[in-house]
Backbone as CSV, one residue per row, in Angstrom:
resi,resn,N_x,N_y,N_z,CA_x,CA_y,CA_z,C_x,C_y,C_z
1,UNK,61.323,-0.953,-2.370,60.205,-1.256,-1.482,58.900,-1.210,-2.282
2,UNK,57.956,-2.297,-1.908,56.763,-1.828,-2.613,56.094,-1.197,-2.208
3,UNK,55.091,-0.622,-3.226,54.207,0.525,-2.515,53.064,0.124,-1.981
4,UNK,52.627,1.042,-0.999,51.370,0.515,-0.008,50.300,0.998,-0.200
5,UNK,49.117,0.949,-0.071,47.908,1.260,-0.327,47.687,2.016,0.881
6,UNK,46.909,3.302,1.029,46.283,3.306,1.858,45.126,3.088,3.114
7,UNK,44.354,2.209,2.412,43.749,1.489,3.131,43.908,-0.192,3.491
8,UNK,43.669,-0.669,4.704,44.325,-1.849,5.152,43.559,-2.889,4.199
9,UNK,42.161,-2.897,3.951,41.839,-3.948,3.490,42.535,-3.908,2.069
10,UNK,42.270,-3.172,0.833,42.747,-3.429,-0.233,44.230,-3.632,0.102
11,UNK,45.354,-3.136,0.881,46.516,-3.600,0.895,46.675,-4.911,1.576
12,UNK,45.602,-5.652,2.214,45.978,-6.936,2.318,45.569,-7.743,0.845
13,UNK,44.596,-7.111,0.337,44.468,-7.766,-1.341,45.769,-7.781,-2.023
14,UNK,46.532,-6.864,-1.678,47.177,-6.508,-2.468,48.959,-7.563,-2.429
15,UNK,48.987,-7.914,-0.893,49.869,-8.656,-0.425,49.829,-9.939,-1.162
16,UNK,48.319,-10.353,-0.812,48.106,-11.244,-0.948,48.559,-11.328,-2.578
17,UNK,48.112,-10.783,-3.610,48.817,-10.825,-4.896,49.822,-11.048,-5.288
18,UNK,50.649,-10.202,-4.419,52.272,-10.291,-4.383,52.879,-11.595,-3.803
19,UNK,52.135,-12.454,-2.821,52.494,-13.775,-2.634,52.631,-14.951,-3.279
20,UNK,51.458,-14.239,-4.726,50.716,-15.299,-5.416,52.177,-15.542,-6.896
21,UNK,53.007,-14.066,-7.071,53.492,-13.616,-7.655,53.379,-13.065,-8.601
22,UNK,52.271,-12.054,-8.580,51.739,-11.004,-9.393,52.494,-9.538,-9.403
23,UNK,52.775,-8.391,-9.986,53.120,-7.302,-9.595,51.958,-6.593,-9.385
24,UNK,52.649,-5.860,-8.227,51.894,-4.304,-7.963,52.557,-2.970,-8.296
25,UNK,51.879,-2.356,-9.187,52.624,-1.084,-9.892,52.154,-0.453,-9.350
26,UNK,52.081,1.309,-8.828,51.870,2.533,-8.281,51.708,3.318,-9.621
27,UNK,50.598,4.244,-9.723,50.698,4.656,-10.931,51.373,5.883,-11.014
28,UNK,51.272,6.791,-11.940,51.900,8.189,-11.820,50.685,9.150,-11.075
29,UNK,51.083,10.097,-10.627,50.891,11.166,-9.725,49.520,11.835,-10.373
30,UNK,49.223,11.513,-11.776,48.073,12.242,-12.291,47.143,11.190,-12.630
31,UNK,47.738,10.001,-12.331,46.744,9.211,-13.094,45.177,9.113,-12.124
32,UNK,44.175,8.436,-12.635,42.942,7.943,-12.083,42.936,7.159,-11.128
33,UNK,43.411,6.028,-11.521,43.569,4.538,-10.426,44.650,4.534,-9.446
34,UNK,44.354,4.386,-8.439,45.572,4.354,-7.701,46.824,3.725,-8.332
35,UNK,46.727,2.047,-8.793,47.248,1.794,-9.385,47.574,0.397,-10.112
36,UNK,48.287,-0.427,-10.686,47.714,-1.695,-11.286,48.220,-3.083,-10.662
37,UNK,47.543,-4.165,-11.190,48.011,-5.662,-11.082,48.259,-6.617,-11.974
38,UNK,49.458,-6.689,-12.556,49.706,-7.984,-13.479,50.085,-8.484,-12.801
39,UNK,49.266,-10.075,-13.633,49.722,-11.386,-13.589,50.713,-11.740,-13.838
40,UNK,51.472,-12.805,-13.586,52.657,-13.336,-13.252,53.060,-13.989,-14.955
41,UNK,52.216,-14.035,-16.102,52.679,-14.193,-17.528,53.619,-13.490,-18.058
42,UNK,53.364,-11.913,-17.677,54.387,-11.039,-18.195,54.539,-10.782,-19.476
43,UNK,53.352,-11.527,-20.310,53.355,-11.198,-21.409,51.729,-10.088,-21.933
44,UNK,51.887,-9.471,-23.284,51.192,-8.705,-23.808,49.722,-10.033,-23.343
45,UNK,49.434,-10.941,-23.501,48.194,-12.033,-23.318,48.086,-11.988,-21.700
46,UNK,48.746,-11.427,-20.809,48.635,-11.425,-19.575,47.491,-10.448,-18.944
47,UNK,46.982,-11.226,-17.954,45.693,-10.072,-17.243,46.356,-8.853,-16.260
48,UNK,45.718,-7.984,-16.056,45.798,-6.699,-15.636,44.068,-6.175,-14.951
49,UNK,44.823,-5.522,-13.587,43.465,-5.515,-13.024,43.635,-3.630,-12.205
50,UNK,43.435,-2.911,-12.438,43.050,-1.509,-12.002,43.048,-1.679,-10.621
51,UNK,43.350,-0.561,-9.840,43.246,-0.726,-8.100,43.090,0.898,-7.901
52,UNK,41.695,0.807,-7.436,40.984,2.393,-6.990,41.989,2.780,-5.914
53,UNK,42.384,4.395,-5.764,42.314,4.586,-4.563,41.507,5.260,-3.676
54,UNK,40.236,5.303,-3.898,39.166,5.640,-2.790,37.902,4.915,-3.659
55,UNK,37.717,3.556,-3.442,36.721,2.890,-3.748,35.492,3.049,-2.781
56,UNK,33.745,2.855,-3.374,33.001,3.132,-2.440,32.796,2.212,-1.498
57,UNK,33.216,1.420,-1.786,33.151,0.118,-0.671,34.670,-0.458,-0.748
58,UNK,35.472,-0.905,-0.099,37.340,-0.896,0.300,37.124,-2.437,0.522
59,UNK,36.049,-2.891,1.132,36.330,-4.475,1.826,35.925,-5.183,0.206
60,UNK,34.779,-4.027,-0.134,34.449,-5.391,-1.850,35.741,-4.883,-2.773
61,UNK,35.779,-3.966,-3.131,37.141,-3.677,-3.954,38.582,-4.648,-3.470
62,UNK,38.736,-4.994,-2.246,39.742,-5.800,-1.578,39.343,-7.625,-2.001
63,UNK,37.937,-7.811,-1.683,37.552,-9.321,-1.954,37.482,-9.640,-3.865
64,UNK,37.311,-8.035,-4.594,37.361,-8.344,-6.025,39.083,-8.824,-6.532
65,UNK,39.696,-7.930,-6.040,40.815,-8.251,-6.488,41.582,-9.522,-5.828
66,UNK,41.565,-10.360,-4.587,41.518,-11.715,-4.414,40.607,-12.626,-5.190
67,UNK,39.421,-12.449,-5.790,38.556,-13.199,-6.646,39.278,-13.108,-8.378
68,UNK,39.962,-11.777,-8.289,40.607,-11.913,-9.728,41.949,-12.572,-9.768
69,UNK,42.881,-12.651,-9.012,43.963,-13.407,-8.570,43.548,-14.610,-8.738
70,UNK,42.539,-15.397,-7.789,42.319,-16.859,-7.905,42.120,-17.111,-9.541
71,UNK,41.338,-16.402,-10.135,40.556,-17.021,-11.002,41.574,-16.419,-12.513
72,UNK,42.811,-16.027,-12.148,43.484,-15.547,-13.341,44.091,-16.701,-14.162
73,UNK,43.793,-16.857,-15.667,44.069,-18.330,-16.436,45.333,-18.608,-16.303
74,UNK,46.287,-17.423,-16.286,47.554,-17.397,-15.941,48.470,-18.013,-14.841
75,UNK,48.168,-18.177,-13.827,48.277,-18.829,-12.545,47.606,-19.732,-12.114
76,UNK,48.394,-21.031,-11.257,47.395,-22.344,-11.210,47.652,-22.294,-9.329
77,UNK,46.313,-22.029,-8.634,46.655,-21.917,-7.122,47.261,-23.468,-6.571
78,UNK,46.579,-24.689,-7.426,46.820,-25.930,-7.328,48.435,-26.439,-6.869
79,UNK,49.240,-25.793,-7.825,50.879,-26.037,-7.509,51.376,-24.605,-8.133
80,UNK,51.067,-24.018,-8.106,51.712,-22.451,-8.086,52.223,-22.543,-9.386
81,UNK,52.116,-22.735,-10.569,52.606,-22.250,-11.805,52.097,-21.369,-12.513
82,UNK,52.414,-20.691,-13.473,51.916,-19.548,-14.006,51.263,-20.121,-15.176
83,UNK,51.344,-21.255,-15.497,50.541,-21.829,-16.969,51.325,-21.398,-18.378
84,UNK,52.994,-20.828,-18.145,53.484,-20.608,-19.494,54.784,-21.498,-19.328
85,UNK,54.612,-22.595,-18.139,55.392,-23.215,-18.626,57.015,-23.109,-17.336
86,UNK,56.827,-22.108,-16.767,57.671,-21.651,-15.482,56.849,-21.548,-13.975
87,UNK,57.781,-21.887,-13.130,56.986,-22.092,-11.855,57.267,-21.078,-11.102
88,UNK,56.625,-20.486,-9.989,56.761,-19.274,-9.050,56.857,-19.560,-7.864
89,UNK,57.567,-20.085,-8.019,57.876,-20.751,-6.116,59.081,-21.606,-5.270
């Protein structure tokens, strides 16, 4: 099962990622960030994006990480490919 965020807005960011076919990792129990987002490259050149879990604002932390999804070089929203050549859909 994947893991859920506690707050609704960043976990609809977060869906929304997972639709796009990005992972959502949970971090360990001591770490800082709640926890992370790779892109769908899967490689070491692939983006990675941090996910607070008590950000001071939840709705902009939620609209950043949909603004980093769209705009990741890795993924094309156009026809859903990841740009290495394999498709996600």
């Amino acid at each position: 099962m994947a893991p859920t965020h506690p707050n609704k807005h960043i976990e609809a960011a977060l869906q929304y990622a997972r639709s796009k076919g990005f992972r959502v990792e949970k971090a360990g129990p001591r770490a800082h960030p709640w926890g992370s987002i790779k892109c769908p490259a899967g490689s070491r050149e692939g983006c990675m994006m941090s996910v607070w879990s008590t950000p001071k604002s939840p709705e902009r932390h939620a609209r950043a990480i949909r603004r980093w999804v769209d705009n990741c070089p890795h993924w094309s929203p156009e026809d859903g490919s990841t740009g290495d050549g394999t498709d996600q859909g």
